[in-house]
Backbone bond lengths (Angstrom), bond angles and torsions (degrees), N, CA, C in turn:
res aa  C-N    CA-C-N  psi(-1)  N-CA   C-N-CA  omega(-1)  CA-C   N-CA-C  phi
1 X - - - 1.446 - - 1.537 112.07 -
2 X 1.548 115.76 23.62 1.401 114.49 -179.02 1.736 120.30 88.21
3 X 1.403 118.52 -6.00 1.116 138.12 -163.78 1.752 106.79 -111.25
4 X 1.266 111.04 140.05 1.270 103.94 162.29 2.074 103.94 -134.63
5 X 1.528 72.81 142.16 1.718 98.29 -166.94 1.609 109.63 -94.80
6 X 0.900 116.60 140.18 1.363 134.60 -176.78 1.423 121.81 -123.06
7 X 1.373 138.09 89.91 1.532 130.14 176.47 1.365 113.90 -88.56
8 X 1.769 105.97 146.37 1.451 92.78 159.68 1.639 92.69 -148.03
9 X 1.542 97.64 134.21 1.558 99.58 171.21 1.456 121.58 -141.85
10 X 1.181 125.99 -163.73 1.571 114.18 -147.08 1.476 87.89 -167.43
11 X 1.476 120.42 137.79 1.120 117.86 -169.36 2.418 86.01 -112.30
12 X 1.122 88.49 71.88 2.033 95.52 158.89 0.914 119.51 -116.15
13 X 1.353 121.81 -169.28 1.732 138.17 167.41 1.534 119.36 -23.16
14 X 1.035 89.42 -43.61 1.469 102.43 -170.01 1.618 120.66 111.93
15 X 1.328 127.25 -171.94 1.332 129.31 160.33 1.445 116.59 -111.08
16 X 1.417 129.00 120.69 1.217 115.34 -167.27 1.516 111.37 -54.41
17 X 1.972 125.16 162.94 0.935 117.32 151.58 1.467 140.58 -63.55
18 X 1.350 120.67 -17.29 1.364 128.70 -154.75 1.965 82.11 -90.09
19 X 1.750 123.18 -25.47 1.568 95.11 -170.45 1.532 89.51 -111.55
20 X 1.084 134.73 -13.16 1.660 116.74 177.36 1.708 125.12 -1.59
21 X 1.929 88.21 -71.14 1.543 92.33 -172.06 1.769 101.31 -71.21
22 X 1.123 109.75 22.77 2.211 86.42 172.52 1.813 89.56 -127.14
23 X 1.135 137.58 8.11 1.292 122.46 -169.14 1.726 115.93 -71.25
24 X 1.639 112.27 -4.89 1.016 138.13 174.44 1.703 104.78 -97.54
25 X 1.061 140.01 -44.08 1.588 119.19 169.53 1.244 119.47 -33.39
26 X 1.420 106.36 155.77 1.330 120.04 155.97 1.639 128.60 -58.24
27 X 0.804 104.65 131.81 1.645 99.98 177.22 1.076 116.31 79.72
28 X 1.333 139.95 -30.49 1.989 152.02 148.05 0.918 90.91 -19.38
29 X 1.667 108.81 116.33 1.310 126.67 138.12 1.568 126.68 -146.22
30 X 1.049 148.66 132.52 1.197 151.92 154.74 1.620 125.39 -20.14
31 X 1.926 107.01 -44.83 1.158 123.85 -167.10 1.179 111.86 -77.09
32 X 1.143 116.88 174.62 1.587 123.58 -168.76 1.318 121.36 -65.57
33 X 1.112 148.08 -174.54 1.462 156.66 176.26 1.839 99.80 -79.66
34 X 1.584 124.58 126.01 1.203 117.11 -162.71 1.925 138.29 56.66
35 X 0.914 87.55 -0.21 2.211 119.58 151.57 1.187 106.00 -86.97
36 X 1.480 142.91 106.78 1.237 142.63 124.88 1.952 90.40 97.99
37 X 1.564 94.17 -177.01 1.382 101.39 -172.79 1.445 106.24 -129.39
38 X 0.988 113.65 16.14 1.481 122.80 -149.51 1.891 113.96 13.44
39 X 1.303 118.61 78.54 1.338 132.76 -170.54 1.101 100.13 -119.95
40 X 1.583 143.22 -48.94 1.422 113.09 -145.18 1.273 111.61 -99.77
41 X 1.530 140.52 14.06 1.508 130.96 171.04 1.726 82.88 -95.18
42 X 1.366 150.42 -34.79 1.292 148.45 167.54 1.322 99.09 -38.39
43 X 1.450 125.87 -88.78 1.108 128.87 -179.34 1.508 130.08 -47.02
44 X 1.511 121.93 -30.59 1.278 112.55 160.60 1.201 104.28 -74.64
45 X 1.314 144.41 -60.15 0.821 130.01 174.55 1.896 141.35 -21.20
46 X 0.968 97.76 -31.41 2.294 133.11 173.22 1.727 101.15 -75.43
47 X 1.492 89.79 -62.03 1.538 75.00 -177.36 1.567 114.45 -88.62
48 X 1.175 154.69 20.32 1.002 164.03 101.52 1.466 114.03 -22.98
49 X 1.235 126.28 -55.39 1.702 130.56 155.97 1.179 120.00 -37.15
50 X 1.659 104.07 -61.68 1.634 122.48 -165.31 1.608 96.28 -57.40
51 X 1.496 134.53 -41.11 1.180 127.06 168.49 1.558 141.81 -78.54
52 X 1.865 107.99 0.44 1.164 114.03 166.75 1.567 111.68 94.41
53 X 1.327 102.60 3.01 1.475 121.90 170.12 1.600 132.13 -95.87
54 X 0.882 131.93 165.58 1.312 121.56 177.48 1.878 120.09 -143.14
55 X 1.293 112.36 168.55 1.374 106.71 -166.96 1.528 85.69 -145.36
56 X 1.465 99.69 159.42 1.565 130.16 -152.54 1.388 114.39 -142.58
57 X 1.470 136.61 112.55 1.259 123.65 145.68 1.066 133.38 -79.03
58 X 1.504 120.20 157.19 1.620 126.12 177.30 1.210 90.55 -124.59
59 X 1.410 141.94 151.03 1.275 150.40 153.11 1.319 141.29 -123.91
60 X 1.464 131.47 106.66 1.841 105.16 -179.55 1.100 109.92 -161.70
61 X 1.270 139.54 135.22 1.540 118.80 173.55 1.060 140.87 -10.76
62 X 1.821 136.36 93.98 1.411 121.10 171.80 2.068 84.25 103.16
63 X 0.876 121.04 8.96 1.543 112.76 165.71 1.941 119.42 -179.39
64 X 1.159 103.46 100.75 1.875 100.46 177.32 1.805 94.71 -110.86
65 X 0.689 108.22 156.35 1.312 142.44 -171.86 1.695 133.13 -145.25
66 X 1.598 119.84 100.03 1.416 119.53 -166.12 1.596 95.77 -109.63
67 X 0.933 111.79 114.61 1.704 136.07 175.04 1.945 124.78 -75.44
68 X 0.731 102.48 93.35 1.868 94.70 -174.40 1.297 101.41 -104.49
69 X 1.184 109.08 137.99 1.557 127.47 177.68 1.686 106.02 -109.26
70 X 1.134 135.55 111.31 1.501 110.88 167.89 1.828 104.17 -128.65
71 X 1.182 127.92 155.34 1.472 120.79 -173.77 1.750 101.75 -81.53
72 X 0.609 95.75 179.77 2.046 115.75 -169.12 1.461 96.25 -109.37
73 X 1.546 121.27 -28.85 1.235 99.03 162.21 1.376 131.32 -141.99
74 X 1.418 123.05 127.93 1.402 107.30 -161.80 1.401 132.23 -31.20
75 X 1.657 149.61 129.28 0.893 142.43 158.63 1.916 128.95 -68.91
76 X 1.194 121.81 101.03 1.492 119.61 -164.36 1.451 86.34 -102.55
């Protein structure tokens, strides 16, 4: 469909359901207070936009999965 797909997954814990839909905010993070910034699924996430593409979680015990869609050819 003009798109090329990219998976990457990881056979861990998983990501809980209750935070799925925020693992993309800004500032979301799991880690402690002064651990991390929770920025970079935000930020991949932006530039993933900025190109007209999109990214996807799958989540579940024993398999997560981050999905990138980006087109093959720029959209102007």
């Amino acid at each position: 469909d003009g798109n090329v797909i990219v998976e990457i997954c990881d056979n861990g814990p998983g990501i809980p359901p209750e935070i799925q839909a925020r693992v993309f905010e800004p500032f979301f993070t799991t880690k402690a207070p002064g651990v991390g910034t929770g920025l970079g699924l935000n930020i991949t996430y932006n530039i993933i936009q900025k190109h007209h593409g999109k990214i996807e979680l799958e989540s579940q015990p024993g398999k997560t999965c981050f999905r990138v869609s980006l087109p093959l050819r720029l959209k102007i």
